[in-house]
MOPAC internal coordinates of N, CA, C and O (Angstrom, degrees):
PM7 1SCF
backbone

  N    0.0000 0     0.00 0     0.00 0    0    0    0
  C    1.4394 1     0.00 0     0.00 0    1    0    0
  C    1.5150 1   108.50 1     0.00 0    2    1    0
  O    1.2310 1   123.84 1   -65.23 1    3    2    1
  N    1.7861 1   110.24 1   114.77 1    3    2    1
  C    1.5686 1   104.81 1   166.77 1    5    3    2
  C    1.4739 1   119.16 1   -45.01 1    6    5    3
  O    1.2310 1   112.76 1   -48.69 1    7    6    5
  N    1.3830 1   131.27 1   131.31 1    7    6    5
  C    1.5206 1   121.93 1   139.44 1    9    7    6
  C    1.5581 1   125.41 1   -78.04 1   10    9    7
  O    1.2310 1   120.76 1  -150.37 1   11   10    9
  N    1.1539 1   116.14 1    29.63 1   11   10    9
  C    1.4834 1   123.68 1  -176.34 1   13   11   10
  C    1.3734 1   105.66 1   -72.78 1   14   13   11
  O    1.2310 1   119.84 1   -35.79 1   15   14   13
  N    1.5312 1   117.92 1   144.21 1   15   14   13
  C    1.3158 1   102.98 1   152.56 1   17   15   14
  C    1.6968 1    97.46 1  -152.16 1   18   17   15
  O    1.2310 1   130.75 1     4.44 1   19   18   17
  N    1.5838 1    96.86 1  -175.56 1   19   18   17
  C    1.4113 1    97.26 1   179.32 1   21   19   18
  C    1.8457 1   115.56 1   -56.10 1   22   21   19
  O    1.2310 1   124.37 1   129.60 1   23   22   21
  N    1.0691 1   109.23 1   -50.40 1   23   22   21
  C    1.4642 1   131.07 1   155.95 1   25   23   22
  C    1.0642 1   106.63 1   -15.32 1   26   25   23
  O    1.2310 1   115.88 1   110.97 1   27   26   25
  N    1.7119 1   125.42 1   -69.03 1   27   26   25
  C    1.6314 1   126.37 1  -161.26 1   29   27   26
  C    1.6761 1   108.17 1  -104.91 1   30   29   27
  O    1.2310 1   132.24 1   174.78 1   31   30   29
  N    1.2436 1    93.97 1    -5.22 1   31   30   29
  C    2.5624 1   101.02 1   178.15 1   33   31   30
  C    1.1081 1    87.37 1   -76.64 1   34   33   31
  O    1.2310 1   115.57 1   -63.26 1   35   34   33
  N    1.0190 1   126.02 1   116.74 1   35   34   33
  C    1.6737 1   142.12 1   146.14 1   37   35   34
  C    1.5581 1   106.08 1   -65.94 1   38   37   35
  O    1.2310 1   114.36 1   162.93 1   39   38   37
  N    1.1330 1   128.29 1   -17.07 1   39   38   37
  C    1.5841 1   136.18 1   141.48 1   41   39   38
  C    1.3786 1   126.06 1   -54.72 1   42   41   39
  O    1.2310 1   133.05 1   132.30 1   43   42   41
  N    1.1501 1    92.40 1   -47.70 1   43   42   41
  C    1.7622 1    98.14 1  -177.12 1   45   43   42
  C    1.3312 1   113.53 1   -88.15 1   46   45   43
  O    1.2310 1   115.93 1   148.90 1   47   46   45
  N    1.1868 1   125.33 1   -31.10 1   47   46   45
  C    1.5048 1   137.91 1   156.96 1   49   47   46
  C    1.2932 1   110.54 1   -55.32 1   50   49   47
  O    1.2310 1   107.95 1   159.70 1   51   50   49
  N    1.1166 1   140.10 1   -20.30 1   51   50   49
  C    1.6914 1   141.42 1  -176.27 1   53   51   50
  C    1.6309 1    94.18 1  -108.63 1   54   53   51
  O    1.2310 1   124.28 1   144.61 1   55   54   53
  N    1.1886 1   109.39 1   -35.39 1   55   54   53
  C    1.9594 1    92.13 1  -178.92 1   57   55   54
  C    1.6592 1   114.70 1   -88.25 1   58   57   55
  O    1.2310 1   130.56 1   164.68 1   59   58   57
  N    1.6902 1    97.24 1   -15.32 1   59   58   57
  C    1.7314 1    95.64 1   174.11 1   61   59   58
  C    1.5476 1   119.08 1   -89.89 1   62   61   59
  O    1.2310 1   127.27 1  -174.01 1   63   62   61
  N    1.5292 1   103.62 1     5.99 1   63   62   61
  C    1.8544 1   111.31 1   174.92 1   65   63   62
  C    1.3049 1    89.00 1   -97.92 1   66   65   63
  O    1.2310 1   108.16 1   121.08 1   67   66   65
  N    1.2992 1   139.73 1   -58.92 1   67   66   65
  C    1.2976 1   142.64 1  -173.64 1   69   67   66
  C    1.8982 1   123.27 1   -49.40 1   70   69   67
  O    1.2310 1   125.29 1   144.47 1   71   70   69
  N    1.3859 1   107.45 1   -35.53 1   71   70   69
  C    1.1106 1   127.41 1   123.73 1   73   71   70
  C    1.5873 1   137.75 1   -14.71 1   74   73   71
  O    1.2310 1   113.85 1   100.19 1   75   74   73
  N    1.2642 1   129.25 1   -79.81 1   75   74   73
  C    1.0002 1   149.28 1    68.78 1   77   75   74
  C    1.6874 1   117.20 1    76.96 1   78   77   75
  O    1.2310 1   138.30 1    77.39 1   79   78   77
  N    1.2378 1    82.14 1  -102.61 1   79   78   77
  C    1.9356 1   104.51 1   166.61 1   81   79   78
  C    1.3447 1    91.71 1   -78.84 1   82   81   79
  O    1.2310 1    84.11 1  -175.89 1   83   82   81
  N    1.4365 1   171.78 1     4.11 1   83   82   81
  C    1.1276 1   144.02 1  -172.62 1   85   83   82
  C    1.4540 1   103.23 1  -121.21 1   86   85   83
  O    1.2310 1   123.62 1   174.58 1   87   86   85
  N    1.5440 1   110.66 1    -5.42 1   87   86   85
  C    1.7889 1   114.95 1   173.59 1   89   87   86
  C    1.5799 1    98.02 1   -91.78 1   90   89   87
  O    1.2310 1   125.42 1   142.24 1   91   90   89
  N    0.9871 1   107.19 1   -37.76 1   91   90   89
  C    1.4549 1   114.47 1  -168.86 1   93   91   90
  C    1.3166 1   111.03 1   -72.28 1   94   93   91
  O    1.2310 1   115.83 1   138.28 1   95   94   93
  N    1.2392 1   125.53 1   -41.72 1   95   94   93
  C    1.3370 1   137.14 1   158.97 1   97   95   94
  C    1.6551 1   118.62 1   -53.14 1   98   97   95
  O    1.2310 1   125.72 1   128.85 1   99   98   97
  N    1.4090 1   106.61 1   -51.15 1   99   98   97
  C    1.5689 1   114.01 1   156.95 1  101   99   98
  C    1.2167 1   135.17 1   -59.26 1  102  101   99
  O    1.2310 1   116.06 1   152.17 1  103  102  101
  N    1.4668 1   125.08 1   -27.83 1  103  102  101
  C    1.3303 1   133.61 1   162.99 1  105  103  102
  C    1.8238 1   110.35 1   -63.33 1  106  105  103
  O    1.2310 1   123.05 1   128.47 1  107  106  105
  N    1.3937 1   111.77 1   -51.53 1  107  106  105
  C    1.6068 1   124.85 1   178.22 1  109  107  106
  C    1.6337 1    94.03 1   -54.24 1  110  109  107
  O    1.2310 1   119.41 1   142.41 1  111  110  109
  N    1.5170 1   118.73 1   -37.59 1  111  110  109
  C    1.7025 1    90.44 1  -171.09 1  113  111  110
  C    1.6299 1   116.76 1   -93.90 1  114  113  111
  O    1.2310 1   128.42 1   178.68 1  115  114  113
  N    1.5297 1   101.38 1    -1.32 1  115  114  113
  C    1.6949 1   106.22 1  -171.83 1  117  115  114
  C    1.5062 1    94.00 1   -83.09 1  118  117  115
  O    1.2310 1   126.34 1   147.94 1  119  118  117
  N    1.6052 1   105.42 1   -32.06 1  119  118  117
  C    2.0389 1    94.73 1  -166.92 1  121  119  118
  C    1.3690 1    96.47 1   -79.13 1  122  121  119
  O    1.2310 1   110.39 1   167.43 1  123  122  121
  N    1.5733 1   135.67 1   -12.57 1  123  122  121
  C    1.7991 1   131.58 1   168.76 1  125  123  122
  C    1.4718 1    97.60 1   -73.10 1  126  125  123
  O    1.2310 1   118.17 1   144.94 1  127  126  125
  N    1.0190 1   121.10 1   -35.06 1  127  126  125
  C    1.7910 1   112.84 1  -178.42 1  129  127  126
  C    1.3043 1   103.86 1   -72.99 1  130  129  127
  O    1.2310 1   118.11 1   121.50 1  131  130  129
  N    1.4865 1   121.20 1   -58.50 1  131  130  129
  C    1.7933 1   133.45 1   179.59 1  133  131  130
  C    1.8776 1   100.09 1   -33.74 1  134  133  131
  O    1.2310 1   128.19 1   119.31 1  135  134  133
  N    1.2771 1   101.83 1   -60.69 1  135  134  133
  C    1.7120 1   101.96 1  -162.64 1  137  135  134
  C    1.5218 1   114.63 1   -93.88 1  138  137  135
  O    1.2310 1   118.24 1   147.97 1  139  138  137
  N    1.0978 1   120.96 1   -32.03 1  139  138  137
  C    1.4639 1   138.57 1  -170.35 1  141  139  138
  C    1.3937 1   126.34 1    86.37 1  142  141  139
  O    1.2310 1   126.73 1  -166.03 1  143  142  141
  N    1.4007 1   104.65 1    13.97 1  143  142  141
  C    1.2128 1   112.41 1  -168.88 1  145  143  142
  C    1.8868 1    97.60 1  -110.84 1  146  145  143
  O    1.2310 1   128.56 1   -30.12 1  147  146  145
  N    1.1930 1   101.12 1   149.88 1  147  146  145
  C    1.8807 1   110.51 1   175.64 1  149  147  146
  C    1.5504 1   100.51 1   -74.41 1  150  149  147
  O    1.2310 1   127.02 1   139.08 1  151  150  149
  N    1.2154 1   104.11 1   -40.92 1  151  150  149
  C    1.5145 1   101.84 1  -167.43 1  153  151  150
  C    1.6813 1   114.07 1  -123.81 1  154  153  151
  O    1.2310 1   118.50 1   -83.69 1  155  154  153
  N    1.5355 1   120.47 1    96.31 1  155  154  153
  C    1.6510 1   107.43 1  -146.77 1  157  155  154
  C    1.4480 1    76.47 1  -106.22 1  158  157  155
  O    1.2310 1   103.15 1  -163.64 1  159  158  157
  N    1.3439 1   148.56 1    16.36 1  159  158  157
  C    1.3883 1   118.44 1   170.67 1  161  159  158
  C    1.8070 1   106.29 1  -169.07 1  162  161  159
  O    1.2310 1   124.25 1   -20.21 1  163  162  161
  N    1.2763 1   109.46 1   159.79 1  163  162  161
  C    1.3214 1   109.12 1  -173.28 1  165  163  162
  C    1.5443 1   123.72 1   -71.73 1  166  165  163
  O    1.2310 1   125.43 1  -170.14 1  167  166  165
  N    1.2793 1   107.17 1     9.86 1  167  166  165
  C    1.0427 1   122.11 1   170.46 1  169  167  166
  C    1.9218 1   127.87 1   -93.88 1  170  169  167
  O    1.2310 1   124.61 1   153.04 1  171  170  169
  N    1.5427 1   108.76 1   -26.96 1  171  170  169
  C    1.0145 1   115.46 1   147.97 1  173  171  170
  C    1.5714 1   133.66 1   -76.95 1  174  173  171
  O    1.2310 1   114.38 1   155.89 1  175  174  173
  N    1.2613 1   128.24 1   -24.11 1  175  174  173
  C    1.4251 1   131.16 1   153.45 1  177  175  174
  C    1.4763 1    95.94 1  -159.27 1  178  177  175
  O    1.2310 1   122.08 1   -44.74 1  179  178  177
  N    1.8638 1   113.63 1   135.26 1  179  178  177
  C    0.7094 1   102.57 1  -169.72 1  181  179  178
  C    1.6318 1   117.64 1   -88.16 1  182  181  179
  O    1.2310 1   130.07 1   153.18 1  183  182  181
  N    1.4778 1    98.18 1   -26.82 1  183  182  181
  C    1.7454 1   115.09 1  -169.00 1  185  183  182
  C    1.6218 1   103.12 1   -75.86 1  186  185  183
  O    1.2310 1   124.02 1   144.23 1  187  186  185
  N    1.3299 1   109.90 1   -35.77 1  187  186  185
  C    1.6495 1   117.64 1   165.97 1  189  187  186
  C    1.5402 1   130.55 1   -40.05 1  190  189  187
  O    1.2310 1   133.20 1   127.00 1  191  190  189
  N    1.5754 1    92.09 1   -53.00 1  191  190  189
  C    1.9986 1   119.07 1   167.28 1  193  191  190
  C    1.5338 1   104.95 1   -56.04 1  194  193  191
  O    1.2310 1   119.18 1   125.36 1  195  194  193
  N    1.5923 1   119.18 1   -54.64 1  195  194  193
  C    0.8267 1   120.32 1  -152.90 1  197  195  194
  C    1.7046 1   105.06 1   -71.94 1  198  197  195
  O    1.2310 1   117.15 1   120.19 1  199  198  197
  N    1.1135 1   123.02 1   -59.81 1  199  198  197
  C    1.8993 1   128.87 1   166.54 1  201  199  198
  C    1.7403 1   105.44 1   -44.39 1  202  201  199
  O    1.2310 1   116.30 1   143.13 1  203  202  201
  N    1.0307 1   124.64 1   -36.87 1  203  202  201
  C    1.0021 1   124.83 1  -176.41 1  205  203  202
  C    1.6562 1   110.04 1   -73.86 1  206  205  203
  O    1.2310 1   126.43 1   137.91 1  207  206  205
  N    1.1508 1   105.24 1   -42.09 1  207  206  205
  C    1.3612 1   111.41 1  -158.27 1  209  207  206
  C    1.7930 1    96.81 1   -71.68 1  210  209  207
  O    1.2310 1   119.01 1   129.19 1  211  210  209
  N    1.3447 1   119.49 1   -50.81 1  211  210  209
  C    1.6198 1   136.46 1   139.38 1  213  211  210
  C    1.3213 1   107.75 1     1.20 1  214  213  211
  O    1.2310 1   126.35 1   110.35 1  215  214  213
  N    1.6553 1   105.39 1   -69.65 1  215  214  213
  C    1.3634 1    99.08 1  -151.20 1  217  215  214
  C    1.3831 1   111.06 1   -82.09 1  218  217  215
  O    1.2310 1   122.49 1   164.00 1  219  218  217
  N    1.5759 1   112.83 1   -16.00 1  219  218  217
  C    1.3121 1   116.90 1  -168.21 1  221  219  218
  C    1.6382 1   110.01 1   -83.85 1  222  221  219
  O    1.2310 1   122.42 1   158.21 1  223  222  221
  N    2.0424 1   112.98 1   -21.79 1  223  222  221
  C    1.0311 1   101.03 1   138.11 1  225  223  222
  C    1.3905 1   161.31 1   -17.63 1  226  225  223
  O    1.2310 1   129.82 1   107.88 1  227  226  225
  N    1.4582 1    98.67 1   -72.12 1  227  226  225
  C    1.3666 1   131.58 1   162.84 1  229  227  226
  C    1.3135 1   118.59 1   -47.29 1  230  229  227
  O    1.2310 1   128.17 1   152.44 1  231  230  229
  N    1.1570 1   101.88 1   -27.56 1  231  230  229
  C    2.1107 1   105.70 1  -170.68 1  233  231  230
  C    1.5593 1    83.62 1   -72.96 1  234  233  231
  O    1.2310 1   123.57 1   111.18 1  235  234  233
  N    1.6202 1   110.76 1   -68.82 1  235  234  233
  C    1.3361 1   117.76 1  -172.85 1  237  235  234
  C    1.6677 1   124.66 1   -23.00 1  238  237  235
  O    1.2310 1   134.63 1   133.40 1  239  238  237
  N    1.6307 1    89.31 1   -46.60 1  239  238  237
  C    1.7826 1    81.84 1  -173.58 1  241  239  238
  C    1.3099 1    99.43 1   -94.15 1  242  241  239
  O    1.2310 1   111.88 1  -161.73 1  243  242  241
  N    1.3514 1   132.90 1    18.27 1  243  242  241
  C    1.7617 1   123.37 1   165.65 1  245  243  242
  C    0.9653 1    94.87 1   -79.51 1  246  245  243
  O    1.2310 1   118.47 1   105.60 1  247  246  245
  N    1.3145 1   120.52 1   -74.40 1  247  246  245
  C    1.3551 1   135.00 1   168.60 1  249  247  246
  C    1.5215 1   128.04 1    11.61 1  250  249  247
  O    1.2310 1   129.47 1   103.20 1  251  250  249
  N    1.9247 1    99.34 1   -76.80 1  251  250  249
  C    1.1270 1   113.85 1   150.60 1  253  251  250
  C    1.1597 1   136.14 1   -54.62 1  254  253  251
  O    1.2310 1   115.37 1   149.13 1  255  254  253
  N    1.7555 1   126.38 1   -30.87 1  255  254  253
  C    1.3235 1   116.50 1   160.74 1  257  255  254
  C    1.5898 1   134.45 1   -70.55 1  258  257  255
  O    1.2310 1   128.88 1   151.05 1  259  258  257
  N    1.2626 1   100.50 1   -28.95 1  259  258  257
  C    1.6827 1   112.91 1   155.05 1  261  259  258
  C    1.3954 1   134.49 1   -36.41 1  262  261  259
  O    1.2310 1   133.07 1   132.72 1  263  262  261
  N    1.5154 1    92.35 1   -47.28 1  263  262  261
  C    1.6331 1   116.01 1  -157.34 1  265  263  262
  C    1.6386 1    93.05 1   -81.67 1  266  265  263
  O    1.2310 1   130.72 1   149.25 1  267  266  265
  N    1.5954 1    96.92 1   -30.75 1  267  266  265
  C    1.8640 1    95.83 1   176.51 1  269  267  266
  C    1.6315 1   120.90 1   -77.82 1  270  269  267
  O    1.2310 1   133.01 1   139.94 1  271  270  269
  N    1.1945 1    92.47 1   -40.06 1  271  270  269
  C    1.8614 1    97.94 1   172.98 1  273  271  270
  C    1.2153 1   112.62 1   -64.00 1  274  273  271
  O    1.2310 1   113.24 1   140.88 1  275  274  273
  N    1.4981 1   130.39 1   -39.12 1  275  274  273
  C    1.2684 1   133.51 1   156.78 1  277  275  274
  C    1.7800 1   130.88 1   -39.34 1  278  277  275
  O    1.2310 1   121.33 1   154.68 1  279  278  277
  N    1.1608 1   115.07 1   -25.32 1  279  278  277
  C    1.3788 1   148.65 1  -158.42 1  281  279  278
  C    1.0079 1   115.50 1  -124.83 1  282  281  279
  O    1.2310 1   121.92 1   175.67 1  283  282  281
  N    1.4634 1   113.93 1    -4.33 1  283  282  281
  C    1.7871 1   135.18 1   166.63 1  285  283  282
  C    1.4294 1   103.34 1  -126.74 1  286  285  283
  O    1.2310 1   106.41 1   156.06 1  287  286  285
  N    1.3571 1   142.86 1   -23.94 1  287  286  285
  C    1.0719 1   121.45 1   115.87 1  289  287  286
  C    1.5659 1   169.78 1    30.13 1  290  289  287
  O    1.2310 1   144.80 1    84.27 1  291  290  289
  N    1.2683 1    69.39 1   -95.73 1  291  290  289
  C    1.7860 1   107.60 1   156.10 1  293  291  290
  C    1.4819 1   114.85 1   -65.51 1  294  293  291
  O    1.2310 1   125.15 1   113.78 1  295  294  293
  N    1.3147 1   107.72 1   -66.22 1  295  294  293
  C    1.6216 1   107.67 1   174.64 1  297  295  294
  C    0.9336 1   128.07 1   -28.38 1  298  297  295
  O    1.2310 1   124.74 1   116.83 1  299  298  297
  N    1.9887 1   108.50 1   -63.17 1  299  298  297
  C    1.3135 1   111.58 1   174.12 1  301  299  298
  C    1.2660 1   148.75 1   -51.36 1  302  301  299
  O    1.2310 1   133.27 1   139.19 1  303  302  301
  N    1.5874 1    91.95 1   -40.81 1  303  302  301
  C    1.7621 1   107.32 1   161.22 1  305  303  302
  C    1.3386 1   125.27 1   -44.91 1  306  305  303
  O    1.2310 1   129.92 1   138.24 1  307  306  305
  N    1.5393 1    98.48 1   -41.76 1  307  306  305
  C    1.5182 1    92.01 1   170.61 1  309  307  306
  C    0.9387 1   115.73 1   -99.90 1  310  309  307
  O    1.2310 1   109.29 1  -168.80 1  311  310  309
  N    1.3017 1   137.67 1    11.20 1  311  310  309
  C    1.7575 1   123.93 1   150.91 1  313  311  310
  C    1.1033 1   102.50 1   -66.58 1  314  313  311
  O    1.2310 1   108.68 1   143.58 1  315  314  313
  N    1.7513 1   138.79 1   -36.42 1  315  314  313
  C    0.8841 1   110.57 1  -164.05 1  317  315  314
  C    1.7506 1   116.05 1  -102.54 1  318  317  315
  O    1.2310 1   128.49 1  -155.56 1  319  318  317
  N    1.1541 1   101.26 1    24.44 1  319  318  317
  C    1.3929 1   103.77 1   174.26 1  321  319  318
  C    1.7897 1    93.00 1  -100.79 1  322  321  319
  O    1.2310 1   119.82 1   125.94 1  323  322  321
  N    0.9402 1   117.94 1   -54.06 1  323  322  321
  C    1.4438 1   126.73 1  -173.26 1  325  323  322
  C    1.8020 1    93.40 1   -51.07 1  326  325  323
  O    1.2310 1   110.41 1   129.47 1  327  326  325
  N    1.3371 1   135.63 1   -50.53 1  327  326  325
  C    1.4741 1   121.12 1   174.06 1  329  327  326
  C    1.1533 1   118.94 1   -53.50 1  330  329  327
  O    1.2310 1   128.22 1   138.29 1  331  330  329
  N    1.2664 1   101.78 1   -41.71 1  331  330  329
  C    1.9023 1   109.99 1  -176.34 1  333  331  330
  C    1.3129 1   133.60 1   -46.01 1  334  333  331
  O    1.2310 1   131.23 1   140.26 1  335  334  333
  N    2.0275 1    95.92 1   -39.74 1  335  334  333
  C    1.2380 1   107.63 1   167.61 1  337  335  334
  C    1.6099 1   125.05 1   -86.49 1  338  337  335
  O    1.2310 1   130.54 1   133.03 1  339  338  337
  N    1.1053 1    97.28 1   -46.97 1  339  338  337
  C    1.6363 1    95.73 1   162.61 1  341  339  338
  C    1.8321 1   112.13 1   -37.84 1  342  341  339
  O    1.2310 1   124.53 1   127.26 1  343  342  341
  N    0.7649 1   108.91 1   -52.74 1  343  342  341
  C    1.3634 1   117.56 1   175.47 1  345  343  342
  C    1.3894 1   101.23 1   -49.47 1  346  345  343
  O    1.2310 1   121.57 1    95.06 1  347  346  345
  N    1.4646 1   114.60 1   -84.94 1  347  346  345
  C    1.9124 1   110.87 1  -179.56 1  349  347  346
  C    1.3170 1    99.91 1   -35.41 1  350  349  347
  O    1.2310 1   115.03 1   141.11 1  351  350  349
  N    1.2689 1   127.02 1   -38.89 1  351  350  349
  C    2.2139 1   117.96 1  -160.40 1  353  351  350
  C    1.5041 1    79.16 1   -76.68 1  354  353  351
  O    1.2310 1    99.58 1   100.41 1  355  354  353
  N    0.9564 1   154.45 1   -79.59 1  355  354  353
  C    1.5103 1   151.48 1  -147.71 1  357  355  354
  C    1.5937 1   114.55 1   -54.14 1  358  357  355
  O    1.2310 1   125.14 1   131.36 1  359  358  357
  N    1.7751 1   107.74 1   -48.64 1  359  358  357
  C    1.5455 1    97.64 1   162.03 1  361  359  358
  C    1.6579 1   128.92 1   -83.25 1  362  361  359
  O    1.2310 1   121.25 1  -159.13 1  363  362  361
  N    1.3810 1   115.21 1    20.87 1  363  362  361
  C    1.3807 1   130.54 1   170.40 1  365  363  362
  C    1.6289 1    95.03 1  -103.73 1  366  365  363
  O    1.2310 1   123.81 1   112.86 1  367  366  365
  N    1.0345 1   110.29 1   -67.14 1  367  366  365
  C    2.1388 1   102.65 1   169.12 1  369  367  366
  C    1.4105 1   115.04 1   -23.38 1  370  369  367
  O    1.2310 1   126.16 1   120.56 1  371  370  369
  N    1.7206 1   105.75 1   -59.44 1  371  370  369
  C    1.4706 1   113.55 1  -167.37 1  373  371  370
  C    1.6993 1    89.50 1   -52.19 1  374  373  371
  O    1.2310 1   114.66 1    96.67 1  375  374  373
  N    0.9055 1   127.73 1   -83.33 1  375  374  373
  C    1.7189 1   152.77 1  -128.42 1  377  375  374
  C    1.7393 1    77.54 1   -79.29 1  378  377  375
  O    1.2310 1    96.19 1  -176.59 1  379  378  377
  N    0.8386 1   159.58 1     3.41 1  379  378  377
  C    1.5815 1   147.63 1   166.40 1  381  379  378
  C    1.7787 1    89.81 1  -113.42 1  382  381  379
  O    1.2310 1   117.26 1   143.66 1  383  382  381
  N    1.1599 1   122.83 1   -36.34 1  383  382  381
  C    1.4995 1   101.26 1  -175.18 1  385  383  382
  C    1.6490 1   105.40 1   -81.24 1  386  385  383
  O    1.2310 1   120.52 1   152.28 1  387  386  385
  N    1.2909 1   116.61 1   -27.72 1  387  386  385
  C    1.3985 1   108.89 1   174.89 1  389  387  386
  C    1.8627 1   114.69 1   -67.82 1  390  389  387
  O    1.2310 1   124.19 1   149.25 1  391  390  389
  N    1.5202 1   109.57 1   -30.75 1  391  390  389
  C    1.6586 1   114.28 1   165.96 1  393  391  390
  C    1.5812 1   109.48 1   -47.09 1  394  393  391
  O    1.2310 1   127.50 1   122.75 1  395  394  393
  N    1.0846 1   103.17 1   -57.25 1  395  394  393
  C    1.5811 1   114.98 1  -171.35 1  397  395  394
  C    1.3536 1   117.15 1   -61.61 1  398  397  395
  O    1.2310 1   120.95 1   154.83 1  399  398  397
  N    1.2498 1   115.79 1   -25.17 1  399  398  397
  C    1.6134 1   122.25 1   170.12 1  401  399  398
  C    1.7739 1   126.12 1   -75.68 1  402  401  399
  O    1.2310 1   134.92 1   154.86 1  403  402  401
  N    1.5997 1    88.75 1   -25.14 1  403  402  401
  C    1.5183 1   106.46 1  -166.88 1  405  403  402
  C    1.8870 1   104.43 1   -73.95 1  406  405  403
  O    1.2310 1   130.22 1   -68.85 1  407  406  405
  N    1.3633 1    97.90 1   111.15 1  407  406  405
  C    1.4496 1    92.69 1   178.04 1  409  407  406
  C    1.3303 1   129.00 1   -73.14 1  410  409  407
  O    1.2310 1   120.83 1   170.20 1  411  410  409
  N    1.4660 1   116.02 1    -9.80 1  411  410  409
  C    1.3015 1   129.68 1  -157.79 1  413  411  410
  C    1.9284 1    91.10 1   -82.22 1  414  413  411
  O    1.2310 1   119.86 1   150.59 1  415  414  413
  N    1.2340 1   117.87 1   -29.41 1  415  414  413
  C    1.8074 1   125.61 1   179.99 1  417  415  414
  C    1.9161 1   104.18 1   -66.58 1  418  417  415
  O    1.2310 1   120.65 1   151.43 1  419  418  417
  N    1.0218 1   116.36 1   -28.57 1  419  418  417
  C    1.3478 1   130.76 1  -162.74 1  421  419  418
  C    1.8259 1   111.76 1   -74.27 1  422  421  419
  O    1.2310 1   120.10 1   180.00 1  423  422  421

């Protein structure tokens, strides 16, 4: 009867650390697939998280400034459609008040 066990294989003890590191290593690349990020926490690099975390800030408030110029934008366009017409209604006023003056229609 062997007395071997995983316990006393200095074989099996070197392939169950190896093991081991290769889940652990596999878990680190499923949560880069899960999030999309190389580095999803300050625990995998910390100075990495930290610029990153910054920059992804930064997107945010472009983002937000975009979304406002976009939305000012907008406004303007339609002020200036809204002048445009006022404008046409005003030279349709003119040109009916000048009809109305013309005695020769009368």
């Amino acid at each position: 009867m062997a007395l071997n066990s995983v316990n006393t294989n200095v074989g099996a003890q070197i392939a169950l650390q190896n093991l081991q590191v290769t889940n652990k290593e596999l878990a680190t690349v499923q949560n880069r697939i899960n999030t999309g990020k190389n580095v999803s926490s300050a625990k995998d690099n910390g100075a990495v998280f930290a610029i990153a975390t910054g920059q992804r800030a930064e997107i945010g408030a472009l983002n937000a400034v975009k979304d406002s110029l976009n939305r000012g934008q907008s406004a303007v366009d339609v002020s200036l459609a809204a002048g445009e017409s006022v404008s046409d209604l005003l030279s349709q006023l003119k040109e009916k008040a000048l009809s109305a003056t013309d005695k020769s229609l009368t």
